[in-house]
C-alpha positions in Angstrom: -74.2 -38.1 -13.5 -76.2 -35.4 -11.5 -80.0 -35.2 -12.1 -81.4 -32.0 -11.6 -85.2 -31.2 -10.7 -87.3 -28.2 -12.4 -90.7 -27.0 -11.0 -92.9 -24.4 -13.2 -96.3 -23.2 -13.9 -95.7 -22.8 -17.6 -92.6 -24.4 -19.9 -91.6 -23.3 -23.1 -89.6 -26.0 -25.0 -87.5 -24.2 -27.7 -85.8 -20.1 -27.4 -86.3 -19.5 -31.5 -89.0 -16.0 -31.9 -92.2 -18.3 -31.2 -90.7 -19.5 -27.5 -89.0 -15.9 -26.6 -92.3 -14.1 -28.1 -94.9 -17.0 -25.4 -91.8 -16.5 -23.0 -92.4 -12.6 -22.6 -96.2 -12.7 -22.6 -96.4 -15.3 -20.3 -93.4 -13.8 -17.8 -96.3 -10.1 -18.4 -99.0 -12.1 -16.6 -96.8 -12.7 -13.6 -97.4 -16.6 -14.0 -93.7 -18.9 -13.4 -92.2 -19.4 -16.7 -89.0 -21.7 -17.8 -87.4 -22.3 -21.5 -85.5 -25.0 -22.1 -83.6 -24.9 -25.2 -80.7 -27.3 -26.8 -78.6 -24.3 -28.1 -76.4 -22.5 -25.5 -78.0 -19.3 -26.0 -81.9 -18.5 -27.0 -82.7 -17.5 -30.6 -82.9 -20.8 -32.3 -81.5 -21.1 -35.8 -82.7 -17.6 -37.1 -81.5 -15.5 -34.6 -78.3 -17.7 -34.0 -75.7 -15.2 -32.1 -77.9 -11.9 -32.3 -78.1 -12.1 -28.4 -74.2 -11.9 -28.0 -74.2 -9.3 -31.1 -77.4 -8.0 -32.5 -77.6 -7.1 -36.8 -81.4 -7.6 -36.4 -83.6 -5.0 -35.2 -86.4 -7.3 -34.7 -83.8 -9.5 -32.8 -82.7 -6.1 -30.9 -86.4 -5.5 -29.5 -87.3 -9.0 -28.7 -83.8 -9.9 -26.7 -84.5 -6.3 -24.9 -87.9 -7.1 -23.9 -86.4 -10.8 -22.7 -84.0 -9.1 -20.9 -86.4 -6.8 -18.9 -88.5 -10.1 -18.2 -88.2 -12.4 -15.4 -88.2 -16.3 -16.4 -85.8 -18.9 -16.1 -83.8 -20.1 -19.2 -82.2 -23.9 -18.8 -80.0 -23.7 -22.0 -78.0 -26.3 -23.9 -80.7 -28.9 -22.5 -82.2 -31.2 -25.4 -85.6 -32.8 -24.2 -85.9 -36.8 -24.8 -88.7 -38.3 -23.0 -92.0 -37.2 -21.4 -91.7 -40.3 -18.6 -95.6 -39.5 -17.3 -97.6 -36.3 -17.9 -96.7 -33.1 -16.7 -93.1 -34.3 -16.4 -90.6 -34.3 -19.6 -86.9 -35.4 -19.4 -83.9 -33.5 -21.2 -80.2 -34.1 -21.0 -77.3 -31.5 -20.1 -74.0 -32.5 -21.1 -73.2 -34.9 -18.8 -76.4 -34.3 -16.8 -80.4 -34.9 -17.2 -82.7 -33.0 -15.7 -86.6 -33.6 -14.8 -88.7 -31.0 -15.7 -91.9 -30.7 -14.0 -94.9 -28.6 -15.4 -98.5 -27.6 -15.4 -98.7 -26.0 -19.5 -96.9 -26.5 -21.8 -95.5 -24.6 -25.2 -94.0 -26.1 -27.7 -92.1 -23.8 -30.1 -89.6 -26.6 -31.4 -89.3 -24.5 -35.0 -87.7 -26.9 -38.2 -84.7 -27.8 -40.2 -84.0 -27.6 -43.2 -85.2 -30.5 -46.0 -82.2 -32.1 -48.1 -82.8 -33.9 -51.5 -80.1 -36.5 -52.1 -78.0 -36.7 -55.1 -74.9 -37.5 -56.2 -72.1 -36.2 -54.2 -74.5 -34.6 -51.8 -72.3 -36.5 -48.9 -68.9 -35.0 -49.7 -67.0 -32.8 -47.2 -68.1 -28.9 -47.5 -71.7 -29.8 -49.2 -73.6 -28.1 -45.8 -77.2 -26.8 -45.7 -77.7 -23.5 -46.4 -78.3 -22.9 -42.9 -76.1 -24.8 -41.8 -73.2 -23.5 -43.3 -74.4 -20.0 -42.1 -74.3 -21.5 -38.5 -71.0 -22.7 -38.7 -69.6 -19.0 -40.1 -71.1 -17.8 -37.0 -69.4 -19.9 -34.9 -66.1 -19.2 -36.6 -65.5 -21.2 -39.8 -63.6 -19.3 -42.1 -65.3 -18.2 -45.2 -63.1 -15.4 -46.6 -62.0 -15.4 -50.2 -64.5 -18.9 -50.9 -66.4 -19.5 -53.5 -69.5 -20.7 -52.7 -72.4 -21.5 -54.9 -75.8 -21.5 -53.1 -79.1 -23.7 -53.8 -82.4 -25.3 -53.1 -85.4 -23.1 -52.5 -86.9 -20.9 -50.1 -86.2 -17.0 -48.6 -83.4 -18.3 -46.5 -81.1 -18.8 -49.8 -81.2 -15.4 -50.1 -80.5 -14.6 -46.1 -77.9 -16.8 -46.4 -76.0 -15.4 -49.5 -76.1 -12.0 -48.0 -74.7 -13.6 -44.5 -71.9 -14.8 -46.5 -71.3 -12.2 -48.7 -70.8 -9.9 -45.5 -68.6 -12.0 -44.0 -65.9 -12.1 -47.1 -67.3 -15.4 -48.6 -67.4 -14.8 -53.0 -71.0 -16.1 -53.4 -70.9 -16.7 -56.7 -74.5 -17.8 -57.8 -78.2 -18.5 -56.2 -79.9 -21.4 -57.8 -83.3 -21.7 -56.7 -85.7 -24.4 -58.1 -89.0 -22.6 -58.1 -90.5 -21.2 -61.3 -89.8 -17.4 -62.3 -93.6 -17.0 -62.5 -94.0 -18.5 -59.0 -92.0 -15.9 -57.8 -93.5 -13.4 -59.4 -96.8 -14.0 -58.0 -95.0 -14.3 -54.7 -93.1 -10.4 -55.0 -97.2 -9.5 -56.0 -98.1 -10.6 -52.4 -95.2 -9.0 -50.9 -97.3 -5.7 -51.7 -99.7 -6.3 -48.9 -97.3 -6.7 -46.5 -95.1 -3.4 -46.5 -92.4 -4.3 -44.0 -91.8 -7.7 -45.6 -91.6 -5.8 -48.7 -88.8 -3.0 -47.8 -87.1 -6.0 -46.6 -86.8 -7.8 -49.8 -86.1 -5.1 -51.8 -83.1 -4.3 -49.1 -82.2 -7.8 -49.2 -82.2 -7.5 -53.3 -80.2 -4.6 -53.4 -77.5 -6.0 -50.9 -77.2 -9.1 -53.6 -76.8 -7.3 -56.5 -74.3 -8.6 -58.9 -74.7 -12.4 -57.6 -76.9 -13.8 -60.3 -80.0 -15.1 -59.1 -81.3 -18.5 -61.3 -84.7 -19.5 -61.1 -85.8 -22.9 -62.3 -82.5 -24.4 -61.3 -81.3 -26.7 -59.1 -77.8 -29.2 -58.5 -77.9 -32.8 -60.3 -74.4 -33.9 -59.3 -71.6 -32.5 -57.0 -68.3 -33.5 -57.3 -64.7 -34.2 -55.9 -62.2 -36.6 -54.1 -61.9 -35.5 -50.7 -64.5 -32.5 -50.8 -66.1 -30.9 -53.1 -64.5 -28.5 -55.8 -67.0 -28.8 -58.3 -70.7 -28.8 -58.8 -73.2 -29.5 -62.1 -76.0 -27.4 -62.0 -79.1 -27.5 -64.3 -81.9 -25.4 -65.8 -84.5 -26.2 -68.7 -82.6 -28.4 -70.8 -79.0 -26.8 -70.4 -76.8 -28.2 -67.7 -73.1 -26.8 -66.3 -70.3 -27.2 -64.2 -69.1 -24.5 -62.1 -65.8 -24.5 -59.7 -66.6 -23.7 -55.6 -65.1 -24.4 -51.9 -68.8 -24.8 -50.6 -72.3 -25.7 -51.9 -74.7 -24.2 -49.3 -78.0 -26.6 -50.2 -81.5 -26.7 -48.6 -85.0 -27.2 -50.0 -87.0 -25.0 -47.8 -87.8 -26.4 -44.3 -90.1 -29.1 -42.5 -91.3 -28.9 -39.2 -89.8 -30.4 -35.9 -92.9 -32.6 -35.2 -90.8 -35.3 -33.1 -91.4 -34.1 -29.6 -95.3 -33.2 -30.2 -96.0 -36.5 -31.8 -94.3 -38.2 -28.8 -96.9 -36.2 -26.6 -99.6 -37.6 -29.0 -100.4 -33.9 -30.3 -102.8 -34.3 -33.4 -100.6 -33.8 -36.5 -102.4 -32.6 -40.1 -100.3 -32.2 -43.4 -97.0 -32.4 -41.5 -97.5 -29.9 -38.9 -98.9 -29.4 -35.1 -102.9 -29.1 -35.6 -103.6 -26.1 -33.1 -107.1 -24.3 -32.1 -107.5 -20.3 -32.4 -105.9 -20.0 -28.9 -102.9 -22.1 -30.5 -103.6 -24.9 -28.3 -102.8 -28.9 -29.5 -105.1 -32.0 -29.4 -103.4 -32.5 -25.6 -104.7 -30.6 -22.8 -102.9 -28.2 -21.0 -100.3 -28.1 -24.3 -99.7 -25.2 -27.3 -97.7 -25.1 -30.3 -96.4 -22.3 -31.4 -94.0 -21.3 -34.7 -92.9 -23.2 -37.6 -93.9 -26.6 -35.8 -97.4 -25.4 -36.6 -96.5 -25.0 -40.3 -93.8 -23.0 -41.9 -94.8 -19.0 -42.0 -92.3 -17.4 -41.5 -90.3 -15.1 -38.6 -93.3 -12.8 -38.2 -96.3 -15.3 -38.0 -93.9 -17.5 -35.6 -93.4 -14.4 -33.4 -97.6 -13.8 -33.2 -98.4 -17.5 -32.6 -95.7 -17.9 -30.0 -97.5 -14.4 -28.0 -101.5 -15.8 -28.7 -100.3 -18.9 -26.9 -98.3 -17.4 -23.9 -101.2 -15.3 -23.7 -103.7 -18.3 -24.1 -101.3 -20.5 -21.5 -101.4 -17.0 -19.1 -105.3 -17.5 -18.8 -105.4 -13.9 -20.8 -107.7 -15.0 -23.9 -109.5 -11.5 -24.4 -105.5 -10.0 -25.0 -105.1 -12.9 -27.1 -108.1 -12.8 -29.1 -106.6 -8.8 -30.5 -103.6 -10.6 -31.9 -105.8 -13.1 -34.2 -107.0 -10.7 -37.3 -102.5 -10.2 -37.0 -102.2 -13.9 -37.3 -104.7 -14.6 -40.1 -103.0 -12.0 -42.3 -99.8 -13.7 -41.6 -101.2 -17.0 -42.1 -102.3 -15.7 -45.9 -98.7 -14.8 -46.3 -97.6 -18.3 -45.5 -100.2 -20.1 -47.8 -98.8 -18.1 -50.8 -94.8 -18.6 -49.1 -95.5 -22.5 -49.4 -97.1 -22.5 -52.6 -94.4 -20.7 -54.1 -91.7 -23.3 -52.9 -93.3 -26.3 -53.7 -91.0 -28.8 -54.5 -91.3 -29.4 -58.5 -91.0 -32.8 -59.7 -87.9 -33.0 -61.8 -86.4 -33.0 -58.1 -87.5 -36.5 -57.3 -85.7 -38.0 -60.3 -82.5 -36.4 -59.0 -80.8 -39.3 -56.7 -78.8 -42.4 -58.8 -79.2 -46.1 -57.6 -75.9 -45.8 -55.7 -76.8 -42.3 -54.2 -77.0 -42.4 -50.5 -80.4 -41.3 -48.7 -79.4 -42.1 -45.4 -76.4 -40.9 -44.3 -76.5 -43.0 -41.0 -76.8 -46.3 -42.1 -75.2 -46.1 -45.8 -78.7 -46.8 -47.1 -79.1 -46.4 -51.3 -81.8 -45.0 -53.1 -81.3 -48.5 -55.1 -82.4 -50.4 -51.8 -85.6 -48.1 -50.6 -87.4 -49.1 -54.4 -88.2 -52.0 -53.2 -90.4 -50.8 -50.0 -93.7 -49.9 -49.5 -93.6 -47.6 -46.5 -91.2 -46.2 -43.7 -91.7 -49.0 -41.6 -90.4 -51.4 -43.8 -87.7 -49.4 -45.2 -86.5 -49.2 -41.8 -87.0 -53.2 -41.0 -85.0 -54.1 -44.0 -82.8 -51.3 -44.4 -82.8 -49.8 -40.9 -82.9 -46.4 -42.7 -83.8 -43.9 -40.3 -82.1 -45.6 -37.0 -79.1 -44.0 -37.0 -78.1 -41.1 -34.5 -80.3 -38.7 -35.9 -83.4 -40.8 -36.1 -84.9 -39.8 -39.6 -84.1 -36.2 -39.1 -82.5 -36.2 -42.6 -83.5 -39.4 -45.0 -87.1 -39.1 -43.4 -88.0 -35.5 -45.1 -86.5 -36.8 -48.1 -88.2 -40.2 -48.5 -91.7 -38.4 -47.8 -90.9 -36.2 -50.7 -89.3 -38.8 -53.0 -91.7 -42.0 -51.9 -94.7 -40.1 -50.2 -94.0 -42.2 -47.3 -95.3 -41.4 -43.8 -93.2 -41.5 -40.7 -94.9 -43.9 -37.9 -95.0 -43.6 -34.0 -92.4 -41.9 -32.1 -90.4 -44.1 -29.5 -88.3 -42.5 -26.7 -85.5 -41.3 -26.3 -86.2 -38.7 -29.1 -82.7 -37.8 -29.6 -79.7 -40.1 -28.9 -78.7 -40.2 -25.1 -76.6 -42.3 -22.7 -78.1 -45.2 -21.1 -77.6 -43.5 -18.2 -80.0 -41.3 -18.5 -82.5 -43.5 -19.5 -81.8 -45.8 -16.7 -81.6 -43.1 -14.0 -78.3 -44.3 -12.9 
């Protein structure tokens, strides 16, 4: 195993809009710059691919002002440990590397929340953006029937995705409340680009009906799914499909700033106006700050390259852009706010965490995360809470504790050094 050695002035610890946006303001000031990323190109999960072959034109201007910037990029790198301060440790592949720094940004984005129910574990029941990952990546989706669910704008990105690349979406099943999203297409007025973009988004999905107040209770099948049950009001159905693309809007990736000890309020980063954390010396930037959307990640992640850059007056212009996004995102939140007919959804004998074969049946009897985890050992598997934690703080209104090293799974050898 080879250990390689990175010195910089500023790093940037995710490539999604927030970390490319602080990447190119910081790279402006002339100040040393380095992203580290886990994906092998930047983007993150909503620009997935657009560098190797660009469909957005946001995309298009940001990877062309990257491009025409000079910072280093240390991709497919996936940060584990912050061994002393100043100093965080990721691991490549076979190799770790030691990343030394003065600032730091954190624009670690989210993931998508999953609800479990029945038959939520069979093959070809993906997140919704998970699913449109894998397409991009070459899964063959021609000529499928998939149905689509959850909540949240990206079950409507990820129908058109789909639908573009052959896939027979034949429904959208989204759990908020047709009056919700009423007041939410109101709000849309105020912001005239988001607006042209739904309606182009609308008229690129019609004929896929679009259910509101609806959700999955049950999917079903031997070896993968070929059937789902869907309900709304008092009326549920079954409906044939290949794939049920499912996701319940999106939580922050808090694990990396709470292992730096970074202040965290109502489940995201707490920042200052210059974007900067409880911890000196470190920002946050994007979704990890709350879920907003691609436009408020994009400002946040240049007020704190700016902010890192020692440029606060340049900063300070972008704020009266940030607040207006930051109206948008209050409204975006309250309109996908979980209902709570979802938490009645898993079975005793439906599996929360997918790790460790843990039941809802055997979570009842806990009173926190902590002991759910001592006598169940739900959330120690390889993805550390990633999945069942989300879900237990929705279902239980449980809080996730401390945050150990490593962060994500690694060889021993790279925690040991040798």
């Amino acid at each position: 195993m080879t250990k390689r050695t990175y010195q910089t002035n500023i790093l940037i610890v995710g490539a999604g809009p927030a970390g490319l946006a602080a990447a190119y303001r910081v790279a402006q000031s002339g100040s040393a710059v380095t992203v580290v990323d886990d994906n092998p190109d930047a983007g993150g999960q909503i620009w997935r691919g657009e560098q190797r072959k660009t469909t957005s034109p946001e995309a298009a201007k940001w990877f062309e002002r990257i491009r025409n910037s000079k910072f280093q990029f240390i991709n497919g790198a996936r940060v584990y440990e912050q061994p002393e301060q100043g100093i965080l440790l990721a691991e490549m592949g076979e190799d770790s590397c030691e990343l030394n720094y003065q600032t730091l940004i954190l624009a670690t984005g989210a993931r998508e929340r999953f609800l479990p129910f029945p038959g939520w574990t069979l093959p070809n029941v993906f997140g919704a953006g998970g699913l449109q990952a894998l397409v991009k990546t070459g899964l063959p989706i021609e000529g499928k029937k998939v149905v689509i669910a959850g909540s949240g704008p990206l079950l409507l990105a990820v129908a058109d995705y789909l639908r573009r690349s052959g896939a027979d979406v034949l429904l959208i099943a989204e759990q908020a409340t047709r009056a919700r999203l009423a007041r939410f297409g109101f709000a849309l007025i105020g912001q005239s680009g988001k607006a042209s973009q739904a309606m182009k988004l609308r008229r690129q999905l019609s004929g896929i009906p679009y259910l509101t107040g609806s959700w999955p209770v049950a999917a079903h099948g031997e070896d993968r799914l070929n059937r789902i049950t869907l309900r709304r009001g008092g009326k549920t159905w079954d409906i044939n499909c290949d794939y049920l693309a499912c996701g319940f809007h999106l939580v922050p990736n808090l694990e990396l700033a709470e292992l730096l000890d970074c202040e965290i309020e109502d489940g995201a980063v707490s920042v200052g106006e210059f974007q900067q954390t409880s911890v000196a010396n470190v920002y946050c930037a994007g979704e990890t700050t709350g879920i907003g959307g691609l436009e408020l990640s994009l400002v946040e992640g240049e007020i704190a390259g700016l902010a890192a850059a020692g440029q606060p007056t340049a900063a300070r212009e972008l704020f009266r852009l940030r607040d207006k996004q930051r109206q948008f995102a209050a409204v975006l939140n309250r309109t996908f706010e979980l209902r709570e007919e979802l938490k009645s959804l898993a079975t005793t004998e439906t599996i929360v965490c997918r790790c460790e074969d843990v039941t809802f049946d055997r979570l009842q009897s806990s009173e926190s995360w902590r002991a759910a985890k001592l006598h169940t050992r739900c959330g120690m598997g390889p993805c550390q809470g990633r999945i069942c934690g989300a879900a237990v703080e929705f279902l239980f209104g449980w809080k996730t504790e401390s945050v150990r090293p490593p962060v994500f799974p690694v060889r021993v050898g790279s925690m040991t050094g040798d």
